[in-house]
C-alpha positions, 0 to 999 in steps of 0.5 A: 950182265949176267950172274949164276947163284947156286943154293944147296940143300943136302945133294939137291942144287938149284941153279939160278940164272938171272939176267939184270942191268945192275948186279944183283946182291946176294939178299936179290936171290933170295927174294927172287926164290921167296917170290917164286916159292910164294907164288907156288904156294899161292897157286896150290892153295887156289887149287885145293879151295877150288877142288873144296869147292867143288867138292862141297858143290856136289856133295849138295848136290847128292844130297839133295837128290838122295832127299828127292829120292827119300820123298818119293817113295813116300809119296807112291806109298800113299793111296787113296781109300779106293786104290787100296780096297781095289788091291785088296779085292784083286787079292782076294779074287786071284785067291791070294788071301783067304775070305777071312783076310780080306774081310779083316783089311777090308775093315781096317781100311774102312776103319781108318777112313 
């Protein structure tokens, strides 16, 4: 058997088709268009918690980049005793620091030995 129920909300009508062995009552529509709206809903809140999700997975994930990429200038920036009075003496030779300059750094660095 089968029955057609219209429901109308201002110029917008759904139209139901249900098929059934025993006739449906009116209180049947209602619960079947209940079920599909939560069913719809449900889905939609799956959705949006998956995406959160993702969204947090990456937003971790950038972060733990931007620290990698924060630590390692830090750790170039760091040279040895050696290096340092190495750069200074390739600065003084190409002419780029004046004879005063260099014995300055050259103490400073030996300085905070």
């Amino acid at each position: 058997m089968s029955q057609m129920t219209r429901l109308r909300n201002g110029a917008a009508a759904l139209v139901l088709t249900v098929t059934a062995s025993a006739p449906l009552q009116a209180g049947d529509a209602g619960a079947f268009v209940g079920g599909m709206l939560t069913s719809r809903v449900l889905h939609n809140m799956s959705d949006r918690t998956e995406a959160e999700q993702e969204q947090a997975y990456y937003a971790q994930q950038n972060a733990q980049q931007q620290q990698v990429q924060q630590a390692a200038p830090a750790q170039t920036a760091t040279q040895t005793t050696e290096q340092k009075l190495d750069e200074l003496n390739k600065l003084a030779a190409g002419g780029y620091i004046t004879p005063e300059e260099y014995k300055a750094k050259k103490q400073s660095i030996l300085d905070a030995m």
